[in-house]
Backbone as JSON Lines, residues from 0, in Angstrom:
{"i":0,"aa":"X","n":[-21.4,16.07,14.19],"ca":[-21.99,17.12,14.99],"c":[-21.29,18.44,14.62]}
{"i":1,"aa":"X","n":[-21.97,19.22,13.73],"ca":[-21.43,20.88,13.8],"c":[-21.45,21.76,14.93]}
{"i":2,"aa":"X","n":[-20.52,22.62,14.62],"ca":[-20.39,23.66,15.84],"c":[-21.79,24.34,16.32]}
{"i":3,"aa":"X","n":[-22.53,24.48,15.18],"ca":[-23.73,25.1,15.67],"c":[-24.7,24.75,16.68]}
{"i":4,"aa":"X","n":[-24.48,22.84,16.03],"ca":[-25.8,22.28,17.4],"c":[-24.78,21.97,18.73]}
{"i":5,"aa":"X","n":[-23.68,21.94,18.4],"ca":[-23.08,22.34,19.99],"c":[-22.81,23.59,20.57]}
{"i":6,"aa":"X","n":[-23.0,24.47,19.61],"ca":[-23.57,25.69,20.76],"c":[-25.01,26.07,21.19]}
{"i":7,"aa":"X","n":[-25.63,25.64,20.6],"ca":[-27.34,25.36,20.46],"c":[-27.13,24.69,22.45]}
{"i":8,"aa":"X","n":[-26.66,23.5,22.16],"ca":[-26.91,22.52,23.29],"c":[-25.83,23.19,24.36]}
{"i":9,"aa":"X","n":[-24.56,23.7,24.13],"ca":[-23.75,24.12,25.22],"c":[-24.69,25.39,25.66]}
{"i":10,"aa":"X","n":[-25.67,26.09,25.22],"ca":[-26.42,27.23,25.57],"c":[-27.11,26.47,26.58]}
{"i":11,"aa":"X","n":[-27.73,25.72,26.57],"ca":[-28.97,25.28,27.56],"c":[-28.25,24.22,28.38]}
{"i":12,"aa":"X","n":[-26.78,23.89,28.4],"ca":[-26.37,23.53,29.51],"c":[-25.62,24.18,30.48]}
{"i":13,"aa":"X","n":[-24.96,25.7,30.14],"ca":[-24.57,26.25,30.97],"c":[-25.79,27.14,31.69]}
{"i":14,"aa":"X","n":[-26.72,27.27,30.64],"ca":[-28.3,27.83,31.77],"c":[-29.07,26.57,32.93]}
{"i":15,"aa":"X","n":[-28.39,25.52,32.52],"ca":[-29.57,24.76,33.51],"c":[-28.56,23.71,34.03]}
{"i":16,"aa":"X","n":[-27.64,23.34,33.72],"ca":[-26.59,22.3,34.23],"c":[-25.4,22.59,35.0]}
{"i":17,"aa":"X","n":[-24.17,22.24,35.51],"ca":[-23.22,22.7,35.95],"c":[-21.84,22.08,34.97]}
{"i":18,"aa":"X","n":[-21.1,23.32,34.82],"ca":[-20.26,23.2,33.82],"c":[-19.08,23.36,35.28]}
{"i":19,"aa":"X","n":[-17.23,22.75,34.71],"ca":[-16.07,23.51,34.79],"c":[-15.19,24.22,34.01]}
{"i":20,"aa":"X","n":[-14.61,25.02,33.95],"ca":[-13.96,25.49,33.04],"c":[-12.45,25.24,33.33]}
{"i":21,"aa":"X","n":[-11.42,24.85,32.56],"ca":[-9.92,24.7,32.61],"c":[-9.51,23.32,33.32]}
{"i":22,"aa":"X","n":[-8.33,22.77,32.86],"ca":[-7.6,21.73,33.16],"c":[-7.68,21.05,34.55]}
{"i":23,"aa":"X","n":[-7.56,22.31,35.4],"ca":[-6.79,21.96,36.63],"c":[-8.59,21.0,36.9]}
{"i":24,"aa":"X","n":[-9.74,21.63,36.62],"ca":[-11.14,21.34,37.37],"c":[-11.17,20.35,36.52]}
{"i":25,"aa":"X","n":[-11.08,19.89,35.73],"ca":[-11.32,18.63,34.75],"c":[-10.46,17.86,35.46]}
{"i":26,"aa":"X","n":[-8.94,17.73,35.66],"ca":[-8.76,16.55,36.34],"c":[-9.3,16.2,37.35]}
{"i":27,"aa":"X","n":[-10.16,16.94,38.56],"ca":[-10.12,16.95,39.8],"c":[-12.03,16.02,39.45]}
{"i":28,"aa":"X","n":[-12.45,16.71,38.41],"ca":[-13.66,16.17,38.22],"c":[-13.56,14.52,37.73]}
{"i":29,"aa":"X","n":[-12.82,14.58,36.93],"ca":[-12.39,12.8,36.23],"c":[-12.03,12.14,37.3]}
{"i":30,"aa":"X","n":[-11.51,12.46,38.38],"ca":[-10.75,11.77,39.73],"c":[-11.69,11.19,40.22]}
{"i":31,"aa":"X","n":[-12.68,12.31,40.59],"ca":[-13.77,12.54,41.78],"c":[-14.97,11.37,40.77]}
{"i":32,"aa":"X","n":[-14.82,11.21,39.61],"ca":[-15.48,10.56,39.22],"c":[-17.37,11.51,39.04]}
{"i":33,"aa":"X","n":[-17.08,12.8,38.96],"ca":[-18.31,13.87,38.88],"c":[-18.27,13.77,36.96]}
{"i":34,"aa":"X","n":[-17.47,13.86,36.56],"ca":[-17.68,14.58,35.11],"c":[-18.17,13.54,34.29]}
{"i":35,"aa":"X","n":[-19.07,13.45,32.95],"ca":[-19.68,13.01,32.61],"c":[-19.66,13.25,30.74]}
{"i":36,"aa":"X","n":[-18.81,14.76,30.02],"ca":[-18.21,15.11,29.19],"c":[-17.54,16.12,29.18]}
{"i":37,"aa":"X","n":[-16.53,15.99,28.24],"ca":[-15.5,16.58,27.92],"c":[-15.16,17.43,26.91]}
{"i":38,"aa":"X","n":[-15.46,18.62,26.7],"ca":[-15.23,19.7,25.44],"c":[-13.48,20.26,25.28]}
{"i":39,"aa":"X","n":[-12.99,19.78,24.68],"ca":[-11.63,20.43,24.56],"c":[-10.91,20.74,23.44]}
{"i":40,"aa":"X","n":[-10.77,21.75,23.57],"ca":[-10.26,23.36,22.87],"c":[-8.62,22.34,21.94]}
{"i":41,"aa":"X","n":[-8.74,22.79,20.45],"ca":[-7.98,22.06,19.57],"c":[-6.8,22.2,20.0]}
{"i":42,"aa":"X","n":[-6.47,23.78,21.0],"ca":[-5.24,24.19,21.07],"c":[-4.52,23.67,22.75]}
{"i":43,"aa":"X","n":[-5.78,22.86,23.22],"ca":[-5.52,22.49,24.26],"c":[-3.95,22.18,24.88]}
{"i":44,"aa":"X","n":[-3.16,22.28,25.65],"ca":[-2.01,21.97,25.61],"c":[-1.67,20.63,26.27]}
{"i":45,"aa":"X","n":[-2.8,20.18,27.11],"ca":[-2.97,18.82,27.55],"c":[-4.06,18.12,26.99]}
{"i":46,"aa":"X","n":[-3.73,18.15,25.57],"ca":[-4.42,17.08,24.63],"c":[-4.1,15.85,24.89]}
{"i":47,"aa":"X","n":[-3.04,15.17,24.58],"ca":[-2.69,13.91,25.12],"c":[-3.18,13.4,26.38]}
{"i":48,"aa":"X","n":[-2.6,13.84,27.07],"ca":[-3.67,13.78,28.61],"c":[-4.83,13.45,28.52]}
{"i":49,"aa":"X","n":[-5.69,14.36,28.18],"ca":[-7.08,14.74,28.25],"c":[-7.78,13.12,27.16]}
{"i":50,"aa":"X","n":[-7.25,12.68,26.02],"ca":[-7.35,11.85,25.26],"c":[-7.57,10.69,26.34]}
{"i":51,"aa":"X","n":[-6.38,10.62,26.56],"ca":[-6.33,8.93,27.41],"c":[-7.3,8.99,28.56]}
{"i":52,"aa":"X","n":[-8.02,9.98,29.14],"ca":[-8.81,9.82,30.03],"c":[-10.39,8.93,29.52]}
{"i":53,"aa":"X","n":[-10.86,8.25,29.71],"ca":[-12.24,7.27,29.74],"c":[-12.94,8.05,29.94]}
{"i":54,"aa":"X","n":[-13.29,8.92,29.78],"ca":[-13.99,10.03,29.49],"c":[-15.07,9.97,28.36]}
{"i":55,"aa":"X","n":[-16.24,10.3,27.89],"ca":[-16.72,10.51,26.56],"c":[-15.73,12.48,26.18]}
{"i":56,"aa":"X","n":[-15.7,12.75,24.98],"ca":[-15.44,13.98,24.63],"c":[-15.67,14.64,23.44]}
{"i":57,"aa":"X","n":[-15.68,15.76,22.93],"ca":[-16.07,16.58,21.96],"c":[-14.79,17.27,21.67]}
{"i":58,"aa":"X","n":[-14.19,16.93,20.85],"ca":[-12.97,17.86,20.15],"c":[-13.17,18.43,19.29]}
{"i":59,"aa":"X","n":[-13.66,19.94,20.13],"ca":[-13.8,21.38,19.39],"c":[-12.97,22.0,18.53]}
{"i":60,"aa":"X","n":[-13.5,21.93,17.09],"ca":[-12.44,22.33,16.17],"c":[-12.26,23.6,15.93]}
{"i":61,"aa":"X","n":[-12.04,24.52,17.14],"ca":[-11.3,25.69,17.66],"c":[-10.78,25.94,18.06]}
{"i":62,"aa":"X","n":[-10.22,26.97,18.9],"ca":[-9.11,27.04,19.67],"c":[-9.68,27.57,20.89]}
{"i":63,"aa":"X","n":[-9.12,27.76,22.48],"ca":[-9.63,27.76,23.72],"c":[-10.13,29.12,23.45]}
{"i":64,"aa":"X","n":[-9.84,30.11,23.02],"ca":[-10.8,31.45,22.75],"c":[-11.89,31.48,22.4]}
{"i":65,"aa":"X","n":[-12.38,30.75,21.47],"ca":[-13.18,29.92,20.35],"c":[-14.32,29.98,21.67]}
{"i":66,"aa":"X","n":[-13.68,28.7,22.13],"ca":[-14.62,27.86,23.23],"c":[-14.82,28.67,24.03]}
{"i":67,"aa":"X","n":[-14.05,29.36,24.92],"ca":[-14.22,30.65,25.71],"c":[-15.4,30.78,25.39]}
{"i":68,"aa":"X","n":[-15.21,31.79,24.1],"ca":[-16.68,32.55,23.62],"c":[-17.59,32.13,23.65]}
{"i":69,"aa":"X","n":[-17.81,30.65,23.03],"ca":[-18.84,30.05,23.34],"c":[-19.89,29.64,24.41]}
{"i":70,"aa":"X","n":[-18.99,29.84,25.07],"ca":[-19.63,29.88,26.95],"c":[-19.83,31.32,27.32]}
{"i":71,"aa":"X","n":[-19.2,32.51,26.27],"ca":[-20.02,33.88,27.4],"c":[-18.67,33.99,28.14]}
{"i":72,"aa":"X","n":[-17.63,33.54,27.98],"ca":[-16.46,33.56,28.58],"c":[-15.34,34.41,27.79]}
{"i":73,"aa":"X","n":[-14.56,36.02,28.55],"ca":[-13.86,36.8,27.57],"c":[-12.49,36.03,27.95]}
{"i":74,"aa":"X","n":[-12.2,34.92,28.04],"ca":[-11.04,34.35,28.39],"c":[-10.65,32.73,27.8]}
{"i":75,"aa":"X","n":[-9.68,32.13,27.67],"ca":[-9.59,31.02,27.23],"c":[-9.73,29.85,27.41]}
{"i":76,"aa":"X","n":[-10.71,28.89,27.3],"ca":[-11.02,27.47,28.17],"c":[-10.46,26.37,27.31]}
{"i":77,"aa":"X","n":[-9.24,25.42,28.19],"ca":[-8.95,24.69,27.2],"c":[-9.95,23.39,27.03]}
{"i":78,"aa":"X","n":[-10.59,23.37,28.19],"ca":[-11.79,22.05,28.67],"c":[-12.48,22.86,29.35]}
{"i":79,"aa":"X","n":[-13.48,22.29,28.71],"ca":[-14.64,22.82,29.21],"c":[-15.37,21.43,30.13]}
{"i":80,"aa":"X","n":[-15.47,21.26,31.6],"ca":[-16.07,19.77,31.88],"c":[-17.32,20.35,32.26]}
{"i":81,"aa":"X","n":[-18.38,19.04,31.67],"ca":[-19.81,18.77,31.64],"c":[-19.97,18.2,32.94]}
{"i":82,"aa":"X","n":[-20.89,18.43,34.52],"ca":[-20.72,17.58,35.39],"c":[-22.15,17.38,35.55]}
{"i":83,"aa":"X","n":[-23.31,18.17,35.13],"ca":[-24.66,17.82,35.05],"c":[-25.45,19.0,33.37]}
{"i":84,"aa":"X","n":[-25.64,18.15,32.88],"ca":[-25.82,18.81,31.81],"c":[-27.0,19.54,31.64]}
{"i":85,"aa":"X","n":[-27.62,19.28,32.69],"ca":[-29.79,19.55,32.7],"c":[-30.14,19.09,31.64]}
{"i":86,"aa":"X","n":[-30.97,20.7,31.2],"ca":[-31.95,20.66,29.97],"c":[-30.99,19.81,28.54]}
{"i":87,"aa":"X","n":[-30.03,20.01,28.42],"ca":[-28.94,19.89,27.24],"c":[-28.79,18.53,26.55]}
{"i":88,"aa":"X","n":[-28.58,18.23,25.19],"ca":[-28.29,16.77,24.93],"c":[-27.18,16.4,24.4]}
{"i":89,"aa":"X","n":[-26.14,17.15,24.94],"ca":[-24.7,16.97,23.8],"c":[-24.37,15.4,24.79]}
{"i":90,"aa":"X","n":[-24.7,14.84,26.04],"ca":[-24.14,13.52,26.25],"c":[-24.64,12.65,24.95]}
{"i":91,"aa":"X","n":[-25.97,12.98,24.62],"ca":[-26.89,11.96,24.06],"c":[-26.1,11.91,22.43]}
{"i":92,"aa":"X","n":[-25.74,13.23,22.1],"ca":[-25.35,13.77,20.83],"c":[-23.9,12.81,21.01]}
{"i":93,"aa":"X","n":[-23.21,12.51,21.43],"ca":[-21.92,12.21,21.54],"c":[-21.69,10.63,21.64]}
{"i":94,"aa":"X","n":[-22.85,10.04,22.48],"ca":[-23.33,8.55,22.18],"c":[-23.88,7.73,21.1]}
């Protein structure tokens, strides 16, 4: 999967789905048992972490600025969590 068709598909899931942005909402989503995928930023600093979670995930070969941008975001996301994706097919893309 290239970066392109995951920004293709991260476009039409932050217009029609519900995204989190940063660590702290990704654990709370994996807990809660809401999240469904996992985008995380190469430079992530809780890579390890984020790995061992049963999670499906996408390891963005950028850095959290990268990903930021990619969302329309002027700030750094190290995870990006997927909790309803709508219109979007990066679950399907990732299966």
């Amino acid at each position: 999967m290239n970066r392109e068709d995951i920004r293709k598909e991260l476009k039409k899931v932050l217009a029609t789905g519900k995204v989190y942005f940063g660590i702290k909402q990704a654990r709370k989503a994996v807990k809660n048992g809401e999240a469904k995928l996992l985008i995380v930023a190469d430079n992530c600093p809780e890579k390890k972490e984020v790995e061992e979670w049963n999670i499906p995930k996408i390891m963005f070969d950028g850095d959290g600025f990268e990903l930021g941008a990619f969302c329309g975001k002027p700030f750094n996301v190290s995870v990006l969590t997927i909790v309803d994706e709508g219109e979007g097919k990066l679950l399907k893309m990732v299966k």
